[in-house]
C-alpha positions as CSV (number, residue, x, y, z in Angstrom):
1,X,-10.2,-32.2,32.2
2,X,-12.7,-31.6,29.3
3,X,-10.6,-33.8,26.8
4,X,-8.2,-36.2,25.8
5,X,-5.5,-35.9,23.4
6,X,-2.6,-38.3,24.5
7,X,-0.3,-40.6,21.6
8,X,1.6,-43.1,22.9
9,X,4.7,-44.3,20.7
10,X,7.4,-47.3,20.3
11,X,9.5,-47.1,17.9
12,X,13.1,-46.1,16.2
13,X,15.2,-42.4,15.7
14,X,16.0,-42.5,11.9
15,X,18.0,-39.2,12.5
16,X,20.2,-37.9,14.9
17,X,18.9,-35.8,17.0
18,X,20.1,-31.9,16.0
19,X,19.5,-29.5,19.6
20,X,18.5,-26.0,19.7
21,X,18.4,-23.4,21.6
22,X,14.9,-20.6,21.6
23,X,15.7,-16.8,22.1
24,X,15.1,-17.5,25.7
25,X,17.9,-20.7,26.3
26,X,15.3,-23.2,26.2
27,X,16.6,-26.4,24.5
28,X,14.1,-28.2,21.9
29,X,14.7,-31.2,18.9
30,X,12.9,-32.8,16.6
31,X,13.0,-37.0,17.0
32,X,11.9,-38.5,13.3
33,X,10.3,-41.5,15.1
34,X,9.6,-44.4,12.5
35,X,6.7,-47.2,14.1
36,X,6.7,-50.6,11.8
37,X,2.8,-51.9,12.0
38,X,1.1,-54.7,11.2
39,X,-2.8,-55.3,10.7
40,X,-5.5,-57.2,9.5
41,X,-8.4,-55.2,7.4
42,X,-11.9,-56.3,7.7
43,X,-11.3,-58.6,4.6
44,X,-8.5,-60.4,6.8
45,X,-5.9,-59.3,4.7
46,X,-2.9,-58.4,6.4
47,X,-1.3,-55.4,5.7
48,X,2.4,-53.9,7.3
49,X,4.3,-51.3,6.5
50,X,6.3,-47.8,8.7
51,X,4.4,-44.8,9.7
52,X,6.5,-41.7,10.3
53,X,6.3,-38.9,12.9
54,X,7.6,-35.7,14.2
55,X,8.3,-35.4,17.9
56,X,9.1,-32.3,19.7
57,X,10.7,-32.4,23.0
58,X,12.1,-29.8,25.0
59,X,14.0,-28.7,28.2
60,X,16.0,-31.5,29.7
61,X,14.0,-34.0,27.4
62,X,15.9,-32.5,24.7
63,X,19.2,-32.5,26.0
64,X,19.0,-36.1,27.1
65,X,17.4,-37.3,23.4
66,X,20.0,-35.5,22.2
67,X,23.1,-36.6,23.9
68,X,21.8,-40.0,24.3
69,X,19.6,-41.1,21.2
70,X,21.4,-42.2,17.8
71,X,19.9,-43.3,14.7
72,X,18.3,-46.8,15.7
73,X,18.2,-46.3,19.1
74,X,14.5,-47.7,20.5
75,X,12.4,-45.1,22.5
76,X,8.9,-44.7,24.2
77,X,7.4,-41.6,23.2
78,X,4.5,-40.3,25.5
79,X,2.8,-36.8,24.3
80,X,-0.1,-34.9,23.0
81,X,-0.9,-34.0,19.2
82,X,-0.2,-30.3,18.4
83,X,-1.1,-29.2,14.8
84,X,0.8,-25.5,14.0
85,X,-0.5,-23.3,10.9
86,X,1.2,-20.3,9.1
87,X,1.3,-18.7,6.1
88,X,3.7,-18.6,3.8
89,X,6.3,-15.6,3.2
90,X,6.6,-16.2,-0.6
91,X,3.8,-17.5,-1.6
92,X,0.9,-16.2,0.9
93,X,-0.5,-20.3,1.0
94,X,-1.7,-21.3,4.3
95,X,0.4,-24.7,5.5
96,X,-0.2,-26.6,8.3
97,X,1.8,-29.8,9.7
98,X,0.8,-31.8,12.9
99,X,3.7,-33.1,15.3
100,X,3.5,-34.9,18.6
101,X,4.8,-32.8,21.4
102,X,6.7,-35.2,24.0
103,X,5.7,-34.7,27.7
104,X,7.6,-38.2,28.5
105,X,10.3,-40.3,26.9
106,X,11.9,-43.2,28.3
107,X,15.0,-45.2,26.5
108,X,14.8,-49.0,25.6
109,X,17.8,-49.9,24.6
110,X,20.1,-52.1,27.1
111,X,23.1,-51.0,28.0
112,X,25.3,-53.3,26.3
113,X,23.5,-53.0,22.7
114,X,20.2,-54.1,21.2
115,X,19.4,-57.5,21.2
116,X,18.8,-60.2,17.5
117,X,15.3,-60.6,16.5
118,X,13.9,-63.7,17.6
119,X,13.3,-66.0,14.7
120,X,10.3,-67.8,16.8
121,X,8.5,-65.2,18.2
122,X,8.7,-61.9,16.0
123,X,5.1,-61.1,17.1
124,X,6.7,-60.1,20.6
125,X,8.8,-57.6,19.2
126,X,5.7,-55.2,17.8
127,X,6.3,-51.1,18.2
128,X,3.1,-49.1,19.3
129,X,1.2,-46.7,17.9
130,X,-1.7,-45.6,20.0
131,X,-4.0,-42.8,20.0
132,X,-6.5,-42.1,22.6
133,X,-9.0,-38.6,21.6
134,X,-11.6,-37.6,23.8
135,X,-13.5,-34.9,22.5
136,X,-16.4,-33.7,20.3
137,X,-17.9,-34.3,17.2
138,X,-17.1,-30.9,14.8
139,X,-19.5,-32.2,12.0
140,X,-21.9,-35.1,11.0
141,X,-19.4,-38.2,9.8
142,X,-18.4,-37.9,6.0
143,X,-19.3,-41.4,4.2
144,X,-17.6,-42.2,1.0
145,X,-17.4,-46.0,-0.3
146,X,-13.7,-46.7,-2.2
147,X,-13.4,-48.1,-5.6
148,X,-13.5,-51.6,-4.3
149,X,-16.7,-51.3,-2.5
150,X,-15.0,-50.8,1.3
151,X,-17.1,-47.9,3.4
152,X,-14.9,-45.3,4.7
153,X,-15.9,-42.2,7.4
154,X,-13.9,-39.4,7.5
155,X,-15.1,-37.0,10.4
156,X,-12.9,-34.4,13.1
157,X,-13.0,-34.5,16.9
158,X,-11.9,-31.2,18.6
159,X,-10.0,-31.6,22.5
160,X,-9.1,-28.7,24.5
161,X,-6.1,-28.0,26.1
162,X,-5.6,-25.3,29.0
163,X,-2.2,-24.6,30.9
164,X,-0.4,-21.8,33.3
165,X,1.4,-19.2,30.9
166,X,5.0,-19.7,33.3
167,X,5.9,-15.8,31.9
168,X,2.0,-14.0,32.7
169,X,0.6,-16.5,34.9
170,X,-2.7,-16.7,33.0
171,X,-4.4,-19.4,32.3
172,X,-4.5,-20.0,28.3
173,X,-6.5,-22.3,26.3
174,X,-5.7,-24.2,22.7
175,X,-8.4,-26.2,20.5
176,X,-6.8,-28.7,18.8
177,X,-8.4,-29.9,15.8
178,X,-8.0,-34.1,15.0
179,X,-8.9,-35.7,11.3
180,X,-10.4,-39.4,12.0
181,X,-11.0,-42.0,10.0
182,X,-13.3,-45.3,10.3
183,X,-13.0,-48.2,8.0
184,X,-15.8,-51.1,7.3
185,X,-18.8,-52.0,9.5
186,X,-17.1,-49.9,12.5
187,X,-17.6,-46.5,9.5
188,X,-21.3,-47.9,9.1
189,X,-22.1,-47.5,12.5
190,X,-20.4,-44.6,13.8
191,X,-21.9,-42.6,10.3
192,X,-25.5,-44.0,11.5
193,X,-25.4,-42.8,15.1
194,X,-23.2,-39.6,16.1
195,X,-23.8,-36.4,15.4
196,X,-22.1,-32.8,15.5
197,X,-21.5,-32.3,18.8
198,X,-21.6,-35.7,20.5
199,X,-19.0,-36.4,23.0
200,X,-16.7,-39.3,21.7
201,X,-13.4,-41.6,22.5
202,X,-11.5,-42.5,19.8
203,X,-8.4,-45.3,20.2
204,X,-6.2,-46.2,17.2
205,X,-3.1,-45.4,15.2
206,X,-1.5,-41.9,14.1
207,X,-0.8,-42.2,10.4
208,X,0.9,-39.1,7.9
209,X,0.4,-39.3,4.3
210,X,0.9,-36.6,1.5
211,X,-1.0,-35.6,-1.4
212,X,-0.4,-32.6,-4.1
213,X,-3.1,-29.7,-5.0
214,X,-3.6,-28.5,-8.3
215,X,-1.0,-26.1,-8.6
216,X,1.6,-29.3,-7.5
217,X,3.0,-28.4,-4.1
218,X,2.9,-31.2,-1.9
219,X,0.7,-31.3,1.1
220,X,0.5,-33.5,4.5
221,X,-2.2,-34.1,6.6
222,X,-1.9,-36.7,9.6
223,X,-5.1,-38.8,10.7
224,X,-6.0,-41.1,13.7
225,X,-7.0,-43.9,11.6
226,X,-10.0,-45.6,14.7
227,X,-9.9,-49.0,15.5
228,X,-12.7,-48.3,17.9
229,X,-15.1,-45.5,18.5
230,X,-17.1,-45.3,21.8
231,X,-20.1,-42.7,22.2
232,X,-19.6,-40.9,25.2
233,X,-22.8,-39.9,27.8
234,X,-25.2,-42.6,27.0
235,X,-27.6,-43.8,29.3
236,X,-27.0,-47.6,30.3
237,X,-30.4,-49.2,31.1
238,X,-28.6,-52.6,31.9
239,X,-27.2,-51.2,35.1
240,X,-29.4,-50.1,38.5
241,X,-28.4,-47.7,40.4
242,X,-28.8,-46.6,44.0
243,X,-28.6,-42.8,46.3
244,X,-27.5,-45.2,49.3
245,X,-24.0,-45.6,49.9
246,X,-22.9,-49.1,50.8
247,X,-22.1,-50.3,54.3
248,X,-19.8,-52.6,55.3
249,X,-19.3,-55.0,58.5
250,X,-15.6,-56.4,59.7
251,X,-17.8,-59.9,59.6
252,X,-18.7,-59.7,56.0
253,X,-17.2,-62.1,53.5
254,X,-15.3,-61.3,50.3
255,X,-17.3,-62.7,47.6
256,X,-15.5,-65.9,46.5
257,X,-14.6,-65.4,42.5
258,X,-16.7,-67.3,40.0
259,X,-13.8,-69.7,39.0
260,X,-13.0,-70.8,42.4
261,X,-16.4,-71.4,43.6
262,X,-17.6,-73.3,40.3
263,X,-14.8,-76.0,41.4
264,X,-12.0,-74.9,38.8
265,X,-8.7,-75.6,39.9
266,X,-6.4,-73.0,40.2
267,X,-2.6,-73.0,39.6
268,X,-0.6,-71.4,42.5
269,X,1.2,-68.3,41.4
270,X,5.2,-68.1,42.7
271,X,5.4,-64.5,42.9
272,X,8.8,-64.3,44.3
273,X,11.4,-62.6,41.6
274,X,14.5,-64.7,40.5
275,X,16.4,-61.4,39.2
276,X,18.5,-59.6,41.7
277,X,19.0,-56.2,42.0
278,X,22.5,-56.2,40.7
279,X,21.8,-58.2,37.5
280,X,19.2,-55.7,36.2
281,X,21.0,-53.1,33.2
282,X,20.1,-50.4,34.2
């Protein structure tokens, strides 16, 4: 693997979910996933509010979101971001729209209904919204600085994709083209140090938004908005390394961890489980 394009979702099914059938008796839906978020900017204000996103799912994933999932219902959403382009019959504009293809889905919901918030603790009941890109720099970072004085990078990341055709048996590739944005000192640093081409991972959120053109149709691009950008295939200088493999003797002794040995008292763990078999729901 050259790449890494995997989103990882938690969140709610605003719509039911409508099945279909391809020319070829393949079943596919479309889940409208909402994930509420919550986060603190760089000025440590905090800021919450829903993103939105397409999911595609197909085969037996699609028949079980669709006989299974209602509107509310919460769902794990593990897949891949696909962005599709085409032009349009009537107008001849180019469109584009970005979906996350499900490769697994798991339901969260209890059997005997969803459980009441709980007043106390409402940090414990956060949705995800993670996305991990592994891939290369297309073009130098883009700086701009907003209005209120905040530095902002705006740069894309290209990952590969390459699968068995199941009708030809050839091997196919896909490019897949990600917008990212960096926010604050984290935008300073990534627009001083990589460059086109650099090899970079990329963790944060996946976030919609629409804007209008000129002529007034309404447009939607989707971004990975970072909060953290590593640069990949760097040289570490702190580390030593050696062409000898290490050997090892049934005498030898596990090194004794740093908290035991400095005299730290540590609880004992029960790991015995209280909750039988038969109580679990599902």
């Amino acid at each position: 693997m050259f790449s890494l394009n995997r989103i990882q979702l938690i969140g709610y099914l605003t719509q039911p979910a409508t099945l279909r059938q391809t020319p070829n008796g393949t079943s596919v839906t479309d889940l409208n996933i909402a994930t509420p978020y919550t986060f603190t900017t760089d000025s440590g204000e905090t800021l919450s509010g829903v993103a939105y996103h397409t999911v595609t799912a197909w085969s037996g994933m699609a028949d079980v979101a669709a006989q299974y999932l209602k509107p509310g219902s919460q769902v794990f959403i593990s897949g891949r971001l696909q962005t599709d382009s085409w032009e349009d019959e009537k107008t001849s504009e180019k469109k584009s729209k970005t979906r996350i293809v499900a490769m697994d889905m798991i339901m969260l919901d209890p059997r005997d209904g969803q459980i009441q918030v709980p007043a106390t603790a409402k940090q414990l009941t956060q949705c995800l919204n993670r996305a991990d890109i592994i891939g290369n720099a297309t073009k130098d970072p883009e700086v701009r600085t907003t209005t209120s004085g905040q530095t902002v990078v705006s740069m894309g990341v290209a990952t590969n994709e390459r699968w068995k055709d199941r009708t030809s048996n050839e091997i196919k590739e896909r490019a897949e083209f990600h917008n990212v944005v960096i926010w604050g000192d984290l935008a300073k640093l990534a627009a001083e140090t990589i460059k086109k081409g650099n090899r970079v991972h990329i963790t944060g959120r996946v976030q919609t938004r629409s804007w209008e053109t000129k002529q007034g149709s309404k447009r939607y691009t989707t971004e990975v908005i970072a909060d953290t950008v590593s640069l990949l295939g760097v040289k570490n200088t702190d580390l030593t390394y050696s062409n000898e493999a290490p050997t090892f003797s049934k005498s030898s002794k596990s090194e004794v961890p740093a908290a035991v040995s400095s005299g730290v008292e540590v609880p004992p763990v029960n790991y015995e489980s209280e909750v039988k078999v038969e109580d679990l729901p599902f």
